[in-house]
N, C-alpha and C positions, 0 to 999 in steps of 0.2 A: 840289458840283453837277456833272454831267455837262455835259459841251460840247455845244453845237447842242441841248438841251433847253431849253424855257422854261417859269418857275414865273408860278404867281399865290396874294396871300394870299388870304382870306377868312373874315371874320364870323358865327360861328355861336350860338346860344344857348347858354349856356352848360351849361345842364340836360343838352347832349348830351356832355359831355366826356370822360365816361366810357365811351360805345360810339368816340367817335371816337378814344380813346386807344388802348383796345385792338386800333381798326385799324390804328393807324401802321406806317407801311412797308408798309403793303398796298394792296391796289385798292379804291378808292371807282367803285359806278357814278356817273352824272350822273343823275339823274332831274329832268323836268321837267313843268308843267301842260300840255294840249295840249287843244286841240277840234278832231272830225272832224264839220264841217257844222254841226247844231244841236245834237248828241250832245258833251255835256260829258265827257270823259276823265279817267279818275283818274288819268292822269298817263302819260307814257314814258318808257321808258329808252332815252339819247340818244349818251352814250357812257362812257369811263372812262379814270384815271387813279390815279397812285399818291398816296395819302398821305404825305406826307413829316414834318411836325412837326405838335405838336398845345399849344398853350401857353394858359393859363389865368389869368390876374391876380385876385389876391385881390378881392375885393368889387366886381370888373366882373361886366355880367351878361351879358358875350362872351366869346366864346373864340376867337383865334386859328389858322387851321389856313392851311399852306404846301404845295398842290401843284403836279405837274408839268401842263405843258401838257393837256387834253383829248383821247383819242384816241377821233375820233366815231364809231360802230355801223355798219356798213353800211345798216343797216335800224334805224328807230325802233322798239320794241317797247312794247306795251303791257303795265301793269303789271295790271290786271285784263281777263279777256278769257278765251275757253273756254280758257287753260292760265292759270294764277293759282302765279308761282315761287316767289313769297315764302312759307314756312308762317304767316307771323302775319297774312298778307292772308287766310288759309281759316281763319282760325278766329271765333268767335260774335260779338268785340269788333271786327272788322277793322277798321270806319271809325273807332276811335281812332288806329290805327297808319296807316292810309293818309294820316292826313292830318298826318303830324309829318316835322318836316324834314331828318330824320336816324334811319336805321332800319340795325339788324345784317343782315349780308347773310352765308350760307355759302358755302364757297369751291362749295360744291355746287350753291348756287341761281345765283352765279354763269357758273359753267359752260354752267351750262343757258341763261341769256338771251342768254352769247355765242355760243351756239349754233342761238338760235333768233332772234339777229338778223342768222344768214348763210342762212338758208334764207328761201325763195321766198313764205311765206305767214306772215310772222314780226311782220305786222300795220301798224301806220301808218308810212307810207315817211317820210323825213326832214324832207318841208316840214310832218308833220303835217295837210294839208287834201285830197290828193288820197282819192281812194276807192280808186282799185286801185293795190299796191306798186310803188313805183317803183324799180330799187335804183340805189344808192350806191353813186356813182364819186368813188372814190378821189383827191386831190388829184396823188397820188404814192406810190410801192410803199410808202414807210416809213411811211404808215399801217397798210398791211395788214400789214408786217411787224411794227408795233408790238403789230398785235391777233394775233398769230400769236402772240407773246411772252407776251402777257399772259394766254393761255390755259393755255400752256407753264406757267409762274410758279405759275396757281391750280390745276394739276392734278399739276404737281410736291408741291406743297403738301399736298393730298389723299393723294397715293402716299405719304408722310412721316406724315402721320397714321395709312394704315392700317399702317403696316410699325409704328409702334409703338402701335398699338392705341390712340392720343390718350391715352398718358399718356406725363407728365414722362420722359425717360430717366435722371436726376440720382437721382428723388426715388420714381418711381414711378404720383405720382399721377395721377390723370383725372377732376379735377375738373371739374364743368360746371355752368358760369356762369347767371347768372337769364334770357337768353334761350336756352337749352337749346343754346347753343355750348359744345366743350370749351375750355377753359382756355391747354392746354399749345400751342406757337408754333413754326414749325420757327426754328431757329438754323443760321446757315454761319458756321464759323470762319472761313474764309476771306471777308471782304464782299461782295456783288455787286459794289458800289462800290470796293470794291481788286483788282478782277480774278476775282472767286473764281466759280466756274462755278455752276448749279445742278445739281448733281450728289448721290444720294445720299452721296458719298465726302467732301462738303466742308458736312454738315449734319446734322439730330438733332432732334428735339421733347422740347422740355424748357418749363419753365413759365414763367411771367412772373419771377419773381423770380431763374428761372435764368438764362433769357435777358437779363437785365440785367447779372448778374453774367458770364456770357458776354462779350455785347458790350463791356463795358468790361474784359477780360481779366484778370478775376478770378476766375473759371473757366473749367478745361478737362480733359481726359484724356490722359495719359501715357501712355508707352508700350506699358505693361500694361493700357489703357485704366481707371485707375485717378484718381478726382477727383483736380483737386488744383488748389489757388488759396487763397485768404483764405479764413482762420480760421471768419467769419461765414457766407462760403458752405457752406464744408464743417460747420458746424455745423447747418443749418438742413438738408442734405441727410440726416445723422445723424439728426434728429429724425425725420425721416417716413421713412429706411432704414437702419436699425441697420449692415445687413452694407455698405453704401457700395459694392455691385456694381450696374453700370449695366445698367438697364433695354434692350438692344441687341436688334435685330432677331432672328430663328431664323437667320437667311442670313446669314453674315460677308460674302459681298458685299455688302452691303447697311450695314455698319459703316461710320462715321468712316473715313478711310483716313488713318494717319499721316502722311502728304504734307500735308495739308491740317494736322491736327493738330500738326506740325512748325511750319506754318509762324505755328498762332496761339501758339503757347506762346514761339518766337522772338520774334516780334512784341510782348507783352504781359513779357517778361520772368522766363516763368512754369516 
């Protein structure tokens, strides 16, 4: 846990465990119900925070999820309204999906509401009931520095996906998921949480199954930026790339940089 951060649990359906897993470690908005006047809302987005764990018990029909403190929006935004971020709110079924308590968000559509909840016309101000935007005064810098980060974090993210065209760098693949998200996840050898910067130098998008074996330093890349880690990893990388040569940016600046790569292969014994 980071110092001077504060967590809260929380109770979710359990039907959702599956979009909420594949967020973990990432940013969940807050969305909430809201009415302006007599006009019922289909809801705001309030603020955001990171997903931290996502835990599941057998034959509960809850599911556990562990975040950080809330960091609130400058501006409340509306989730339908002349700009509509989410693509599964414009499409024919929307009021299925608007009304579930738990919805896949891209880092893209993201972007977009943090963006449109620092601009001047970005829709219902924070108390939800006035009629013209009020904005939102800061408690203290470290919130706006928080949402300065967070923006940083989901556009780093994005720049990681297009340098490898959202597929695995291990494996190759670019598989995409049944809400028409790709798959593959960026990965830092180096942790946020142990110092490791967000930097292209200390990262890579590789898939769920890599990125686990990743994170628990079971794989990684050598000198020659050549796999290498357990058996199971490197077999299952075999199966979907015969030649075992990693999927790397066109730009070597833009590679792993051994600094980083040094220090997870120390670190994991590898």
């Amino acid at each position: 846990m980071a110092p001077g951060v504060g967590y809260s649990n929380a109770d979710v359906p359990v039907r959702y465990f599956d979009v909420l897993l594949a967020a973990k470690g990432g940013w969940a908005l807050i969305y909430a119900p809201s009415n302006r006047g007599k006009a019922v809302l289909h809801g705001v987005y309030v603020g955001v925070c990171r997903l931290l764990t996502v835990e599941g018990a057998p034959g509960s029909d809850k599911a556990r999820i562990l975040v950080e403190t809330m960091t609130p929006l400058p501006r409340h935004v509306q989730a339908i309204s002349e700009t509509i971020f989410e693509r599964t709110l414009r499409e024919p079924n929307w009021r299925s999906y608007v009304q579930r308590d738990v919805r896949p968000l891209t880092d893209e559509e993201l972007v977009a509401i943090l963006d449109a909840a620092e601009t001047t016309d970005a829709g219902v101000p924070p108390s939800g009931l006035a009629e013209s935007p009020v904005p939102y005064v800061f408690e203290d810098q470290r919130e706006r520095y928080a949402l300065t980060a967070i923006r940083r974090s989901v556009q780093f993210r994005m720049e990681i996906a297009r340098l490898y065209g959202s597929r695995c760098m291990f494996t190759g693949l670019a598989t995409v998921l049944g809400d028409g998200r790709y798959e593959a996840e960026c990965s830092h050898f180096r942790p946020l949480a142990r110092g490791g910067p967000d930097l292209l130098a200390n990262a890579a998008l590789v898939g769920r199954t890599m990125h686990w074996y990743v994170e628990n330093g079971l794989l990684s890349l050598n000198g020659d930026y050549e796999a290498i880690g357990h058996p199971d990893a490197l077999d299952f990388i075999r199966t979907h790339n015969p030649g075992m040569k990693p999927f790397l940016p066109q730009e070597r600046s833009s590679w792993p940089s051994q600094e980083f790569l040094h220090w997870h292969r120390s670190e994991h014994g590898l």
